[in-house]
C-alpha positions as CSV (number, residue, x, y, z in Angstrom):
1,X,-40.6,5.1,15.1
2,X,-38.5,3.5,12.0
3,X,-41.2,1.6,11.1
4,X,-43.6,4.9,11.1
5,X,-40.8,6.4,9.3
6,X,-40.4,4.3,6.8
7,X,-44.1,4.6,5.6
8,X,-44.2,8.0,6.0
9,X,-41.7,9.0,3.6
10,X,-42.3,5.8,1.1
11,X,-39.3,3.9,1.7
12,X,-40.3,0.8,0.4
13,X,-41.2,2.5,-2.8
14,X,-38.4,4.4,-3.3
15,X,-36.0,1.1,-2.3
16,X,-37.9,-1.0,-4.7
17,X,-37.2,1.0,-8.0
18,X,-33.5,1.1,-7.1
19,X,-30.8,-0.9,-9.7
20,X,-30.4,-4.1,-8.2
21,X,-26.5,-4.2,-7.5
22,X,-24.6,-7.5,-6.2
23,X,-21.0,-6.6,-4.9
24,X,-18.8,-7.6,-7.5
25,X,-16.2,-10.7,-7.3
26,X,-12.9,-9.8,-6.5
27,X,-10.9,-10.5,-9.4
28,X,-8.4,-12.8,-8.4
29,X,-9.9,-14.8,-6.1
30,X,-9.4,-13.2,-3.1
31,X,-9.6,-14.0,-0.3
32,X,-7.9,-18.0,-0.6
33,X,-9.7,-20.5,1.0
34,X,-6.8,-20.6,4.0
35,X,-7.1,-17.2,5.0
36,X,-11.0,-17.2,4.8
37,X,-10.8,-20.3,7.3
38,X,-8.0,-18.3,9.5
39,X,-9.7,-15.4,9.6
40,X,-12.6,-17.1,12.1
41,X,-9.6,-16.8,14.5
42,X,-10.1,-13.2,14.7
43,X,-7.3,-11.6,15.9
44,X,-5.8,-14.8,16.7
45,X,-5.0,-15.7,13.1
46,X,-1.7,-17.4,13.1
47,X,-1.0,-16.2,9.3
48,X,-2.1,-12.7,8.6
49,X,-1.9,-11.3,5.0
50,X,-0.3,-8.0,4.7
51,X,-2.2,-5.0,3.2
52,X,-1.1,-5.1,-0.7
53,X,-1.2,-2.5,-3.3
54,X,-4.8,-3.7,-4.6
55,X,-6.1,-3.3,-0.8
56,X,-8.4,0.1,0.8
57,X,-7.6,0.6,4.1
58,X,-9.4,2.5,6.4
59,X,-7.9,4.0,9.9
60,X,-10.4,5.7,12.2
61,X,-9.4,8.8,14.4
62,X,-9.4,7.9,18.2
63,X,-8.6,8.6,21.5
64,X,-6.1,8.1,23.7
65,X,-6.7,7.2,27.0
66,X,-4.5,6.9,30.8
67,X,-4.8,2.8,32.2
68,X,-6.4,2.5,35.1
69,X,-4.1,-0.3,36.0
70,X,-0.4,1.6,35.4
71,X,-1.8,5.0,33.9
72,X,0.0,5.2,30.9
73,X,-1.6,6.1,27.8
74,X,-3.3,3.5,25.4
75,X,-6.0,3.6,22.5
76,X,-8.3,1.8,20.5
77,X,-7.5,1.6,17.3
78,X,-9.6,0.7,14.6
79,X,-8.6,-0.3,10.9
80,X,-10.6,-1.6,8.0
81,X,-9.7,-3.5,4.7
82,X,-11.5,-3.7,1.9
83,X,-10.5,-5.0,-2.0
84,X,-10.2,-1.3,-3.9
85,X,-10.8,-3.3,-7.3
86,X,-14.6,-4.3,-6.6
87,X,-17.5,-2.1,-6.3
88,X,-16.1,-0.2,-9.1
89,X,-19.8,0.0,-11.3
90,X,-22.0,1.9,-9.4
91,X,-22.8,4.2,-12.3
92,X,-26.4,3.2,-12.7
93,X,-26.7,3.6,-9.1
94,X,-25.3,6.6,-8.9
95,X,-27.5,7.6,-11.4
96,X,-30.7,6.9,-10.1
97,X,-30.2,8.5,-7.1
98,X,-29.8,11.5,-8.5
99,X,-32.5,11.0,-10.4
100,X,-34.5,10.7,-7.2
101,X,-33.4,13.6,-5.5
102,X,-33.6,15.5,-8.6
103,X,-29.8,16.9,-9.7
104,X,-28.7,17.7,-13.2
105,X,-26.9,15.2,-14.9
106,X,-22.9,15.8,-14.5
107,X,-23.5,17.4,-11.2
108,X,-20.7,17.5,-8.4
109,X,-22.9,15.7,-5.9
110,X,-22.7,12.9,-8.2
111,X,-19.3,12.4,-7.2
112,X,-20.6,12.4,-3.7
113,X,-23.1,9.7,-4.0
114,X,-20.4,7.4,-5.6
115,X,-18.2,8.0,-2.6
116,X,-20.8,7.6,-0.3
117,X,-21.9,4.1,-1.9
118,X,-18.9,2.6,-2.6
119,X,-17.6,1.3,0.3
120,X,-21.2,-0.7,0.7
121,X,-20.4,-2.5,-2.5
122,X,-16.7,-3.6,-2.2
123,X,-15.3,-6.6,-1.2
124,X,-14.1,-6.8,2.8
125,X,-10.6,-8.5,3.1
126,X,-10.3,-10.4,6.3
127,X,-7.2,-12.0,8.2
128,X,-5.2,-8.4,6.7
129,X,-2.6,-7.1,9.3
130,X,-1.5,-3.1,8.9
131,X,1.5,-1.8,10.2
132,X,1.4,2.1,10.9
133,X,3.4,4.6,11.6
134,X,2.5,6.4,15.7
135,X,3.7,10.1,15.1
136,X,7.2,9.1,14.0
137,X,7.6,7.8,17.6
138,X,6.6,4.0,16.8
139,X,5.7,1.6,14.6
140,X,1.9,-0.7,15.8
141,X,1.2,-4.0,14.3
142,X,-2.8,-3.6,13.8
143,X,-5.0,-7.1,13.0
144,X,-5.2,-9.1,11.5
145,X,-9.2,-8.5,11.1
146,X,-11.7,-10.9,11.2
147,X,-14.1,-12.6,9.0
148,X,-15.6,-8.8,8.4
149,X,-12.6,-7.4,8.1
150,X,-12.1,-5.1,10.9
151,X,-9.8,-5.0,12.9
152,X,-9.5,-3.5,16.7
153,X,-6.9,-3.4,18.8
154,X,-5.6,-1.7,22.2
155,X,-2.2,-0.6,21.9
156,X,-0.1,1.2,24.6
157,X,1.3,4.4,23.7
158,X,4.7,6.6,24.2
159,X,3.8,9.2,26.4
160,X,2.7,12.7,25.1
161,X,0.4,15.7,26.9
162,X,-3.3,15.9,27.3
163,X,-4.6,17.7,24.5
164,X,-2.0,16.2,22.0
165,X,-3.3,15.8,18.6
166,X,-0.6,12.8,17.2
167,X,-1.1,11.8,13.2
168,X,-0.5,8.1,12.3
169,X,0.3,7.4,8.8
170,X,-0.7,4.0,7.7
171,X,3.2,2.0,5.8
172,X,1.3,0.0,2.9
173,X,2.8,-0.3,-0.6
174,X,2.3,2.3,-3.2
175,X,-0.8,1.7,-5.2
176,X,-2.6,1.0,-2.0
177,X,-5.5,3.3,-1.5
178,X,-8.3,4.3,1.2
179,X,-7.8,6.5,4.4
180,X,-4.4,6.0,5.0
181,X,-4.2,8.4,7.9
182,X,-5.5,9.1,11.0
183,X,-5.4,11.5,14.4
184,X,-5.0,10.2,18.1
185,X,-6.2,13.1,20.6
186,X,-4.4,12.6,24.0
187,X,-7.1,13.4,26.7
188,X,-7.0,12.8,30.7
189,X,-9.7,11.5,32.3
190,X,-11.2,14.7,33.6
191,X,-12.0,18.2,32.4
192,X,-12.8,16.9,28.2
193,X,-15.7,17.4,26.2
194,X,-17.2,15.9,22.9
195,X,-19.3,18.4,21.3
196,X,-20.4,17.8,17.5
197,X,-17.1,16.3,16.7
198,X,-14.9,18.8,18.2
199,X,-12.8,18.0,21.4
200,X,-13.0,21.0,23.2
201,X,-10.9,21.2,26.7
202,X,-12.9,22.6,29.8
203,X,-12.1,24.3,32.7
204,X,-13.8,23.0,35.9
205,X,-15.7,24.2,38.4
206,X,-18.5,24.7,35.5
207,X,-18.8,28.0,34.3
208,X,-21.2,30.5,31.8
């Protein structure tokens, strides 16, 4: 089906005439040489960096869930860092997409496409640990990351209601940018939905 796809709607063409793009070098030589061979140890990493003002950092929305083995709540929580200081010329890229897709020059979906590229053109920063704050109620260690850096860690949670919505903030320095907060939703293992995005409760038996 991709493959029929592809041909369909000319992707090879279309790919071909793009800008060719290389992520750009960070600029000061990050990652060192130590962290990039610590950062094979995954989560493991004896000497994690800490995010820094020239970091991204990306925190996911999640769910939190009961243990099965001492039913108290715990999530997933994912975090992402990236070097905020690469990736920074996409303009000709930018460009010619909206070239392809037709839009005036200057348009607001310009601004769109940049976001939406970005992130495939900077620089990851493994071995990076994030502290965050947990709705005022506690501080998480999250990482360090690994060689892509991502990080993803279970962490156990203070206890709160089903169908809490709890906001972390991420604690990085000023200057720092990215997605710097996040949502937990506190939901028990029965009577939850996931429909387009929205976390609906239900009421059981079934109804119409």
């Amino acid at each position: 089906m991709e493959h029929r796809t592809r041909t369909e709607r000319k992707f090879d063409e279309v790919e071909s005439g793009l800008p060719n793009i290389k992520m750009t070098p960070t600029g000061d030589r990050r990652p060192s040489i130590t962290t990039r061979l610590l950062s094979y140890l995954g989560p493991h990493n004896p000497a994690p960096e800490p995010i820094t003002e020239n970091d991204e950092v990306w925190l996911f929305d999640n769910t939190a869930y009961r243990s099965a083995d001492n039913n108290k709540w715990r999530a997933e929580f994912v975090v992402a860092a990236f070097d905020q200081k690469t990736g920074q010329n996409v303009s000709s890229a930018v460009a010619d997409v909206a070239e392809k897709i037709g839009l005036a020059k200057d348009d607001a979906a310009e601004a769109t496409i940049r976001e939406r590229l970005l992130p495939f053109l900077q620089a990851v920063l493994p071995a990076r640990m994030a502290r965050v704050d947990f709705g005022g109620r506690k501080e998480l260690k999250l990482g360090p990351g690994g060689r892509n850096g991502i990080s993803s860690d279970i962490r156990l949670l203070p206890e709160f209601k089903n169908g809490d919505v709890i906001p972390t903030m991420a604690k990085v320095p000023s200057g720092a940018s990215g997605i710097l907060n996040m949502r937990t939703v506190f939901a028990e293992p029965e009577g939850w939905g996931l429909i387009s995005g929205k976390i609906i409760p239900l009421k059981f038996p079934w109804t119409r």
